[in-house]
VOKOL-437252 format. One record per atom (N, C-alpha, C, O, CB): atom name; chain; x, y, z; residue number from 1. Coordinates in steps of 0.001 Angstrom, whole numbers, plus 500000, padded with zeros to 6 digits. Last residue first. Glycine has a CB too. Layout:
! VOKOL-437252
@name:CA chain:A u:X v:Y w:Z resi:NUM
...
***
This chain:
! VOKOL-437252
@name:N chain:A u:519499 v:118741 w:960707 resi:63
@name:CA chain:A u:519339 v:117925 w:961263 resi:63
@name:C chain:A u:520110 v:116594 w:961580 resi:63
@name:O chain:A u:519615 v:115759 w:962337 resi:63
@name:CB chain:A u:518551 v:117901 w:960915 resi:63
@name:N chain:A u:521737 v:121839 w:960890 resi:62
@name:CA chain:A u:521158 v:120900 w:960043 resi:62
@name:C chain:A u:520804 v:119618 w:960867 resi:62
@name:O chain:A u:521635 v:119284 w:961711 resi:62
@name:CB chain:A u:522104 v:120607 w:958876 resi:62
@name:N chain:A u:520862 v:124999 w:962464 resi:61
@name:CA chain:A u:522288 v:123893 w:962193 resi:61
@name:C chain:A u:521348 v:122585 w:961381 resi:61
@name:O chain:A u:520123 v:122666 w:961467 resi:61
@name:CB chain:A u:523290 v:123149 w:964170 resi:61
@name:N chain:A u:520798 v:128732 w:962556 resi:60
@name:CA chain:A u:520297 v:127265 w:962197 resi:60
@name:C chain:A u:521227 v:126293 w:961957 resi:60
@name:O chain:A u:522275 v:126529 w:961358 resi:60
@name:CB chain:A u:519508 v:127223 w:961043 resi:60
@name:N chain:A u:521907 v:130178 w:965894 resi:59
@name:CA chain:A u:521698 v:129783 w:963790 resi:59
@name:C chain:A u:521343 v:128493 w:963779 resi:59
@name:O chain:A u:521464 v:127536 w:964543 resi:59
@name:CB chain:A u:523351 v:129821 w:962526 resi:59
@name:N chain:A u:520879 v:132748 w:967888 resi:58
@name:CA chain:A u:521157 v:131729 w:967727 resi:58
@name:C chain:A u:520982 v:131315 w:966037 resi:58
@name:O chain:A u:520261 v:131854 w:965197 resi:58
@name:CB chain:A u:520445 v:131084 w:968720 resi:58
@name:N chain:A u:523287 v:135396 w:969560 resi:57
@name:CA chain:A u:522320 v:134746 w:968258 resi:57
@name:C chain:A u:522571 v:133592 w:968497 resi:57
@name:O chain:A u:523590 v:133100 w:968981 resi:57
@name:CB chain:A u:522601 v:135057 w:966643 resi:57
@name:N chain:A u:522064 v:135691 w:972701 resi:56
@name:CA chain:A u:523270 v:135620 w:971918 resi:56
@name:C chain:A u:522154 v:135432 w:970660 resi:56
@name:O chain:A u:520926 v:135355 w:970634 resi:56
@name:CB chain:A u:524594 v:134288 w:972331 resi:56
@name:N chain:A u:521481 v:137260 w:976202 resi:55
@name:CA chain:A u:520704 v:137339 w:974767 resi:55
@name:C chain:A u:522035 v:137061 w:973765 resi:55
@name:O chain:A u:522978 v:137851 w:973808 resi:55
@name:CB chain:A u:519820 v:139101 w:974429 resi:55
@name:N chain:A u:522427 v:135213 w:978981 resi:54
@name:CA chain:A u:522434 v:136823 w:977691 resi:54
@name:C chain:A u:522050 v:135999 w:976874 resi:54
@name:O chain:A u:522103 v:134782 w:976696 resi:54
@name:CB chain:A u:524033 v:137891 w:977044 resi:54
@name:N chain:A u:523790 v:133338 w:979931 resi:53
@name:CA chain:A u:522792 v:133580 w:981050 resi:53
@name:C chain:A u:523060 v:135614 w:980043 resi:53
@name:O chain:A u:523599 v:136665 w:980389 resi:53
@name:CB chain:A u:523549 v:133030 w:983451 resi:53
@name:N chain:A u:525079 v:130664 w:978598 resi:52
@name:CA chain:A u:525343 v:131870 w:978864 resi:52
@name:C chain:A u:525005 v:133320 w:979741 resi:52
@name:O chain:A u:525835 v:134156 w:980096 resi:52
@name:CB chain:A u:525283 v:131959 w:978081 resi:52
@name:N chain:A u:522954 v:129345 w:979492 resi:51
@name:CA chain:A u:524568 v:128354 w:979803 resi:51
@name:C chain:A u:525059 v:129939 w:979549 resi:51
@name:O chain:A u:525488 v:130444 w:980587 resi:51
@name:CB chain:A u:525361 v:126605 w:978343 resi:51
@name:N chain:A u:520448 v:129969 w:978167 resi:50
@name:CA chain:A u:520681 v:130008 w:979700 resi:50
@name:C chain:A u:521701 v:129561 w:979936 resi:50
@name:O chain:A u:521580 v:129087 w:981066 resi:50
@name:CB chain:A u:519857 v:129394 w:980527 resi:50
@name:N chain:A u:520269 v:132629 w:975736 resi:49
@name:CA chain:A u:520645 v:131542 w:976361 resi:49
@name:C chain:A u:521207 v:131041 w:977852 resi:49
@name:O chain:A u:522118 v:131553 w:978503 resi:49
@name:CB chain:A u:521316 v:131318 w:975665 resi:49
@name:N chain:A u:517026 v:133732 w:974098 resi:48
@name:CA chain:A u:518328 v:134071 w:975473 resi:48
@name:C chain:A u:519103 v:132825 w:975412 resi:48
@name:O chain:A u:518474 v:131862 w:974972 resi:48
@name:CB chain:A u:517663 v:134270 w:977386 resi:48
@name:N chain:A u:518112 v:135432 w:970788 resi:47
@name:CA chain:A u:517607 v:134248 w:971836 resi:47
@name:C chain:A u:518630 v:133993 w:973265 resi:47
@name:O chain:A u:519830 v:133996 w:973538 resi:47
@name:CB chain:A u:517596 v:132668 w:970879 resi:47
@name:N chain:A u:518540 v:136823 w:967483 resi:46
@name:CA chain:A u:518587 v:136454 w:969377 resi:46
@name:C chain:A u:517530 v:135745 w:970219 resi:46
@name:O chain:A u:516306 v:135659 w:970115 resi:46
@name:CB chain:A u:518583 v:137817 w:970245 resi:46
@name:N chain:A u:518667 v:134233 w:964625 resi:45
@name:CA chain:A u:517437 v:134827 w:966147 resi:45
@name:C chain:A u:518338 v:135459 w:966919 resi:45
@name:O chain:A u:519231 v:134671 w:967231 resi:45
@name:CB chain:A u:516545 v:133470 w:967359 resi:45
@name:N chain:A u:518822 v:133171 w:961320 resi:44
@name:CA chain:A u:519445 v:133573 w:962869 resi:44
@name:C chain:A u:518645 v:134111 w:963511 resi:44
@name:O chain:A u:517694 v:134584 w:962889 resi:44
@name:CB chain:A u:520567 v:134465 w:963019 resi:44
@name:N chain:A u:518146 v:130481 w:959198 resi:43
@name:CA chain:A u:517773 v:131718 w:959786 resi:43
@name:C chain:A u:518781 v:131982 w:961027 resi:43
@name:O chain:A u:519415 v:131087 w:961587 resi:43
@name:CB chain:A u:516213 v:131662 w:960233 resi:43
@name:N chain:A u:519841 v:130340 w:955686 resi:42
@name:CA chain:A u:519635 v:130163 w:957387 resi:42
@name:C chain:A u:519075 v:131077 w:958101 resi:42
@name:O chain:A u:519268 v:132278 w:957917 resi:42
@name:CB chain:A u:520800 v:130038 w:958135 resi:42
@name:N chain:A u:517949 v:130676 w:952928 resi:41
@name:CA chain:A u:519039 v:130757 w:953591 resi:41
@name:C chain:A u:518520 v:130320 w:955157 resi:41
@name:O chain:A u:517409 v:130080 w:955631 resi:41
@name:CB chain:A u:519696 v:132236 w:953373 resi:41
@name:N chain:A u:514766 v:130769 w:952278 resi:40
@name:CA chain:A u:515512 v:130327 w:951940 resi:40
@name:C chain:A u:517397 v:129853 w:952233 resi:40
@name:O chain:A u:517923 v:128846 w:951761 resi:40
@name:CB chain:A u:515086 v:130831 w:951312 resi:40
@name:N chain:A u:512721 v:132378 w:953433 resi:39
@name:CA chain:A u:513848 v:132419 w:953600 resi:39
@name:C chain:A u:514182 v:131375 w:953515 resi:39
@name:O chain:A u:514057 v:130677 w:954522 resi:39
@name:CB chain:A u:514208 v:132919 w:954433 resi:39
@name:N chain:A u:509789 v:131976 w:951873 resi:38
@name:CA chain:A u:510394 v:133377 w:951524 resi:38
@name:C chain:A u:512032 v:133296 w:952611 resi:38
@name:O chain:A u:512607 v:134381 w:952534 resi:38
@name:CB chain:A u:508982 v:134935 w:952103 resi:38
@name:N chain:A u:509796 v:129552 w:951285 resi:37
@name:CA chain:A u:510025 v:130198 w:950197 resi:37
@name:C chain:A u:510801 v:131701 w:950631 resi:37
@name:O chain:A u:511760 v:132310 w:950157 resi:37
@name:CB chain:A u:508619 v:130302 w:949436 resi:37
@name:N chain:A u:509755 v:128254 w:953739 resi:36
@name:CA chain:A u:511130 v:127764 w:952963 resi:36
@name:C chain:A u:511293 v:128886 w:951916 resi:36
@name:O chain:A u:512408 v:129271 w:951563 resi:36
@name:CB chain:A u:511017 v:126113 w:952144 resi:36
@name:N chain:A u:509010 v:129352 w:956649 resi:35
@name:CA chain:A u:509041 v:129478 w:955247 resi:35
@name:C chain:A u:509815 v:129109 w:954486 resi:35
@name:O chain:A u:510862 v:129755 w:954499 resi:35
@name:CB chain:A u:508997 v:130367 w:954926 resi:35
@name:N chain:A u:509619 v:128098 w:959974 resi:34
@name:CA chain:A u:510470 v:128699 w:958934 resi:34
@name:C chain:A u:509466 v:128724 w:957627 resi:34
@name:O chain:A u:508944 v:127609 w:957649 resi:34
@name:CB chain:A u:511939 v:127770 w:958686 resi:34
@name:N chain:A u:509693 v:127313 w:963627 resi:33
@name:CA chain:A u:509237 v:127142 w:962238 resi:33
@name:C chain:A u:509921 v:128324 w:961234 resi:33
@name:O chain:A u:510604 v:129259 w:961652 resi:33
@name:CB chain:A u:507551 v:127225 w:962239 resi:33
@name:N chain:A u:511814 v:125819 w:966176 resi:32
@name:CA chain:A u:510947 v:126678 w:965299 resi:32
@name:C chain:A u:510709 v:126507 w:964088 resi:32
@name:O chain:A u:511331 v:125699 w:963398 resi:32
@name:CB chain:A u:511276 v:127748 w:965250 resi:32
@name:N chain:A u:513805 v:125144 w:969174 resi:31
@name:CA chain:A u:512762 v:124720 w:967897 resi:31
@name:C chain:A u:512276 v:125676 w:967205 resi:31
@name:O chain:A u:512337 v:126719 w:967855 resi:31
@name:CB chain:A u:511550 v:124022 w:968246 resi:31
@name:N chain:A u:516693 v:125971 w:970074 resi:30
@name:CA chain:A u:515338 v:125748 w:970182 resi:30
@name:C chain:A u:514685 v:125843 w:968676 resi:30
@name:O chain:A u:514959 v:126364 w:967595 resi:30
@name:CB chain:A u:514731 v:126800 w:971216 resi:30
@name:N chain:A u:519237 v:125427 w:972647 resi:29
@name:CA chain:A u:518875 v:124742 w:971472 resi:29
@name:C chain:A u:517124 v:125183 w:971267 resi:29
@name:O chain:A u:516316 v:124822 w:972122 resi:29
@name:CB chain:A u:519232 v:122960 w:971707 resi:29
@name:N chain:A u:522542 v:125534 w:974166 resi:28
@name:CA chain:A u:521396 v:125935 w:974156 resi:28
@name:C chain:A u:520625 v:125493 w:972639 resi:28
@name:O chain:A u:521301 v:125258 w:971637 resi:28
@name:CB chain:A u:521518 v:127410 w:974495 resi:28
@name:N chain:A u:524911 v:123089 w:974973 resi:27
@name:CA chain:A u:524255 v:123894 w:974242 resi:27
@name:C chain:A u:523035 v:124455 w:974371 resi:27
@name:O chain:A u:522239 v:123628 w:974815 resi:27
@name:CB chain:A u:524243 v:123480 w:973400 resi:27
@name:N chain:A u:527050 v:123795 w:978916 resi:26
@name:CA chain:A u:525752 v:123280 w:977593 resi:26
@name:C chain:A u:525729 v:123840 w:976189 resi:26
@name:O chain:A u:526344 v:124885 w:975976 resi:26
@name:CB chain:A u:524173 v:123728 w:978031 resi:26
@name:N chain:A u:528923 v:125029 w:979913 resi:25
@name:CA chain:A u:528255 v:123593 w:980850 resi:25
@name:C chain:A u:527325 v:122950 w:979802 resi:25
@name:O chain:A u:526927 v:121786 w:979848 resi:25
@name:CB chain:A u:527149 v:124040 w:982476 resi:25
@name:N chain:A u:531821 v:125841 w:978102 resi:24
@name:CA chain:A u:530459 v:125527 w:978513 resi:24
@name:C chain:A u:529878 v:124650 w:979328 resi:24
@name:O chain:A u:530329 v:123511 w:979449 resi:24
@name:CB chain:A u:529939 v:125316 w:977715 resi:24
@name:N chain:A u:534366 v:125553 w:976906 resi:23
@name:CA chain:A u:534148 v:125624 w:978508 resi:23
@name:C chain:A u:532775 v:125748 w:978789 resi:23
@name:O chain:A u:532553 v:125759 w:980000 resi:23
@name:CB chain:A u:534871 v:126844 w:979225 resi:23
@name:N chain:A u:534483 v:125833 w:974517 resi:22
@name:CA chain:A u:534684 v:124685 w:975134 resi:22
@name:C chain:A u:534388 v:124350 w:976736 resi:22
@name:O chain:A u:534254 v:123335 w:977419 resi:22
@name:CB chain:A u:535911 v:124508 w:974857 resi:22
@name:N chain:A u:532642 v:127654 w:972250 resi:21
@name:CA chain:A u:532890 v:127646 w:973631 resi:21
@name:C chain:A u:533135 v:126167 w:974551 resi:21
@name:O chain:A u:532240 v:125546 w:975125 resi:21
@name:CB chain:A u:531712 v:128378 w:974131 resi:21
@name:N chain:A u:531152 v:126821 w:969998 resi:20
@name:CA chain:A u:532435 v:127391 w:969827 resi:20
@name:C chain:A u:533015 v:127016 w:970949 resi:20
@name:O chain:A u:533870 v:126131 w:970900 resi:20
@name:CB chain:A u:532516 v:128815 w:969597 resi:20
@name:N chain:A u:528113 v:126608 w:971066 resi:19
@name:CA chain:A u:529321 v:125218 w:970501 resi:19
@name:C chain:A u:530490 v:125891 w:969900 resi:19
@name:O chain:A u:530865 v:125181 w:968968 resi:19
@name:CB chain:A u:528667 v:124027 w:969083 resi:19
@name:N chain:A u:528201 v:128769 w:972672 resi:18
@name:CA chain:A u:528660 v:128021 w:973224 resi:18
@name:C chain:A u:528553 v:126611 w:972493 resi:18
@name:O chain:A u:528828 v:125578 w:973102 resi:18
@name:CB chain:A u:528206 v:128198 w:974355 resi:18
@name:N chain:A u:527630 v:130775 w:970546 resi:17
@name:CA chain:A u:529102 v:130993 w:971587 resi:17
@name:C chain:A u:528856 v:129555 w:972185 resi:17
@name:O chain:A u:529965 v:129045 w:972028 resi:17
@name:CB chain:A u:529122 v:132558 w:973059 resi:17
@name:N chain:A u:525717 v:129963 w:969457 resi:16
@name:CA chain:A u:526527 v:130180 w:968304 resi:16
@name:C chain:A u:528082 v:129997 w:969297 resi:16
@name:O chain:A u:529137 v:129426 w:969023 resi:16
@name:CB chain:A u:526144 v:131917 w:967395 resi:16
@name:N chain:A u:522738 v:128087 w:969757 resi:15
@name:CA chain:A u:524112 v:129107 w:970465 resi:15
@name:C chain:A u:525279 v:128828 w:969605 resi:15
@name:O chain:A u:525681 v:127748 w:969170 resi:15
@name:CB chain:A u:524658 v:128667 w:972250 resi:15
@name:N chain:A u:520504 v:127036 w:967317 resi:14
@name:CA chain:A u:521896 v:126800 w:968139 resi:14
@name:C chain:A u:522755 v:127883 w:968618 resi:14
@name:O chain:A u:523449 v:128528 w:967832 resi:14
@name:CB chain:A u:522806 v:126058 w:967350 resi:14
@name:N chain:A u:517376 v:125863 w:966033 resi:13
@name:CA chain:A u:518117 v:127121 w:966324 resi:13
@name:C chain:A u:519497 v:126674 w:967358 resi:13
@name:O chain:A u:519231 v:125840 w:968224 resi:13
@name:CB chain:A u:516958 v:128290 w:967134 resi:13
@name:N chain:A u:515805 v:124099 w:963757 resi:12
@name:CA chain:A u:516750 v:123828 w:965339 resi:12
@name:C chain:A u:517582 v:125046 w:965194 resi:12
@name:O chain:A u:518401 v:125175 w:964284 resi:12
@name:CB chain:A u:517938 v:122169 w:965515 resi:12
@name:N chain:A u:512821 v:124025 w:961646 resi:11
@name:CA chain:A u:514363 v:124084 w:962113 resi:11
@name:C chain:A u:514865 v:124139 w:963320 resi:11
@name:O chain:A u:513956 v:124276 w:964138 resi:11
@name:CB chain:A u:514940 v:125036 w:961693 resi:11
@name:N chain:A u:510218 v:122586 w:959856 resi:10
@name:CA chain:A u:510740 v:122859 w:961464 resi:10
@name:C chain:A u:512053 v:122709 w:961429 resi:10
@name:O chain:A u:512585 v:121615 w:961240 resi:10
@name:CB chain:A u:510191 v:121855 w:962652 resi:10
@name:N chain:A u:508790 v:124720 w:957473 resi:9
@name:CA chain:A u:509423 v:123310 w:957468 resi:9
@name:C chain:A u:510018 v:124059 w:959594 resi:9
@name:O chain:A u:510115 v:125132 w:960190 resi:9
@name:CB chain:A u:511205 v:122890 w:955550 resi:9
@name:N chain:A u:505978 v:124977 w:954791 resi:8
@name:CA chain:A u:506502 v:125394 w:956516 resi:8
@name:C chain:A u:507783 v:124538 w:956899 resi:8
@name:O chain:A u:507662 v:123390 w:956472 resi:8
@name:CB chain:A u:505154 v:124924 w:957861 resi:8
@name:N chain:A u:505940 v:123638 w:952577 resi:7
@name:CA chain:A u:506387 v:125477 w:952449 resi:7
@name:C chain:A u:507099 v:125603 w:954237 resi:7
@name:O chain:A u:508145 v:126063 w:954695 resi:7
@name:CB chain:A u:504330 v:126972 w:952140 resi:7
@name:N chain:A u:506097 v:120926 w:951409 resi:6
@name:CA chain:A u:505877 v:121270 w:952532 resi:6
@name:C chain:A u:506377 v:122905 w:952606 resi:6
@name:O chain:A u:507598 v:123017 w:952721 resi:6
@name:CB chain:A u:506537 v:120245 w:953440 resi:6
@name:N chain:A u:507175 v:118716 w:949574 resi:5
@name:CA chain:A u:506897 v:119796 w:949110 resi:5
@name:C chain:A u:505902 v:120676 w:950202 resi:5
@name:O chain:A u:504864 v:121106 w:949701 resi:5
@name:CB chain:A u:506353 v:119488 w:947773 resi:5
@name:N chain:A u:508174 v:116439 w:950806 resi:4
@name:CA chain:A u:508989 v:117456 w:950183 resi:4
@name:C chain:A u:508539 v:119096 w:949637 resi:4
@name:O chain:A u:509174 v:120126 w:949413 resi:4
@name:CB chain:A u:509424 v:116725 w:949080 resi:4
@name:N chain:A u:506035 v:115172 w:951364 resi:3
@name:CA chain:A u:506988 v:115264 w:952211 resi:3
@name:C chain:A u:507830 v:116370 w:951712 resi:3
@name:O chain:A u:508100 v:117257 w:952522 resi:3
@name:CB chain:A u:507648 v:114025 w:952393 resi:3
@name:N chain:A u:502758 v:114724 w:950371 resi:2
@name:CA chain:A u:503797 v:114572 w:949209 resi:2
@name:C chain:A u:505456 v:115218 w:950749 resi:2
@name:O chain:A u:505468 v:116404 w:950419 resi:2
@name:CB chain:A u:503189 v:116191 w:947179 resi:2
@name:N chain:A u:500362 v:112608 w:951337 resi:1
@name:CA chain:A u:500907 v:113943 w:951467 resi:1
@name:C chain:A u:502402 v:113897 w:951155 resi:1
@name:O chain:A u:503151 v:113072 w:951678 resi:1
@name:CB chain:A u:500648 v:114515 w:952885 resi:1
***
C-alpha cells in the first residue's frame, strides 16, 4: 500500500491562543481526519479548549 497516495490523511488541530499565550497552564490538541483533495490548505475548527475553558479556533500545525 503505496503511503503517499492516501486521500484521507490524520491532522493535529492546535489552540491558536494558547501557543501564543505564555501564561497558559497547556496546549490544547486534537486529532482528526481531513481530505487531502477537497482541502488542500489548513484546516481550522472551533473547538473547546479546556486551558482556556471557551470555544477558540483550533489550526492545523505540522507533524
Amino acid at each position: 500500500m503505496a503511503k503517499g497516495k492516501d486521500i484521507r490523511i490524520t491532522v493535529i488541530l492546535e489552540c491558536t491562543n494558547c501557543s501564543i499565550n505564555k501564561e497558559s497552564r497547556g496546549v490544547s490538541r486534537y486529532i482528526t481526519q481531513k481530505n487531502r483533495h477537497n482541502t488542500p490548505s489548513r484546516l481550522e475548527l472551533r473547538k473547546f479548549c479546556p486551558f482556556c475553558c471557551k470555544h477558540m479556533i483550533h489550526a492545523e500545525i505540522k507533524k
